[in-house]
N, C-alpha and C positions, 0 to 999 in steps of 0.2 A: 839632875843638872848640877853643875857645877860652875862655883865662879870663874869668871874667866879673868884674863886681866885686865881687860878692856874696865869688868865693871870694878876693879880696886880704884880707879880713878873716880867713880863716886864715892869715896868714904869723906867721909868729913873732918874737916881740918881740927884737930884738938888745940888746946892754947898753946902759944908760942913761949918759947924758951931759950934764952941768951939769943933771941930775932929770930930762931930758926924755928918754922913750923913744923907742927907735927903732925901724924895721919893717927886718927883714930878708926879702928879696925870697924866695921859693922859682921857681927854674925847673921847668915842666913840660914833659914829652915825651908829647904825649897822641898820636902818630904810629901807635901799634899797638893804641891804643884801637877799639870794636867796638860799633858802635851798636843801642841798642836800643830797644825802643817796650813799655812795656807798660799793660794797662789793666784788671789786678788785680796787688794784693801782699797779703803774709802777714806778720805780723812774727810773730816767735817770739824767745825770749832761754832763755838759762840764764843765773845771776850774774855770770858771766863775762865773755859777747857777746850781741850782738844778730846776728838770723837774721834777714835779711828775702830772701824769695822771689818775683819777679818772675814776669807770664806774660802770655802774652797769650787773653782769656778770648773766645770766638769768636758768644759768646751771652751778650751782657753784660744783656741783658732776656731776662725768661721765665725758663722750665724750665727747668733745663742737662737734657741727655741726655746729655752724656759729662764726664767728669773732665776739671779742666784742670789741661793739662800744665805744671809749675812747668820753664821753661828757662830760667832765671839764679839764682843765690842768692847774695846778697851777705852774709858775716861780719865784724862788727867789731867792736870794744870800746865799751864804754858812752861814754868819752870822747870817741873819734871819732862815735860817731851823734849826741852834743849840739851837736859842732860842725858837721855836718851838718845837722843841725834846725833852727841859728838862722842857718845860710846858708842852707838852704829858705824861712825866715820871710823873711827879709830879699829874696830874692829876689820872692816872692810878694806881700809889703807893697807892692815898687818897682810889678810887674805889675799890681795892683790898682789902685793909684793913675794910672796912666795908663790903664788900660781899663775900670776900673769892678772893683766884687766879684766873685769867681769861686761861682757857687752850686751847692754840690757836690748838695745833693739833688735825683734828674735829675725829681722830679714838681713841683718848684716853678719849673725850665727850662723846661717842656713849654707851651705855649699852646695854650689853650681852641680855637681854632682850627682846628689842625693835627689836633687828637686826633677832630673834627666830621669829616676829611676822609678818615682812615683808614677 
């Protein structure tokens, strides 16, 4: 993985100089990092943290006939999922703008079409 730009905008501000703030860099070692793909989440919180639960769902249309298995669960605190949130936005604004809006409701994807040849 690598950084993107999105996450430069988490680096932390270093002290200021003649008023002007500065960016202090943060190195990342993302070397033992462990990729994943998922195509449902859960969020959950108590006041504390945020619980969000990854999976991969095997029957993403229809019926489910079996549970799906939650295999990743990420906890953090409220401060770090906002700044997560607005480097997802930011990410997503930059994606959309070069490929067009992303339409998450998959019945207004779907073409009249396609559905004729099922």
């Amino acid at each position: 993985m690598t950084e993107t730009s999105a996450s430069k905008d988490l680096e932390t501000p270093a002290p200021a100089t003649n008023n002007q703030p500065q960016r202090q860099e943060i190195r990342i070692d993302d070397s033992k990092a462990v990729p994943l793909y998922a195509n449902f989440c859960r969020v959950t919180g108590t006041p504390e943290e945020l619980i969000i639960d990854f999976a991969l769902n095997p029957q993403p249309f229809g019926t489910l006939t079996e549970p799906i298995a939650i295999t990743q669960r990420m906890v953090t605190n409220y401060y770090t999922a906002k700044r997560m949130l607005h480097a997802l936005q930011l990410t997503i604004q930059r994606h959309e703008a070069t490929f067009g809006v992303l339409e998450i409701d998959v019945q207004k994807r779907v073409h009249p079409a396609a559905m004729r040849q099922g």
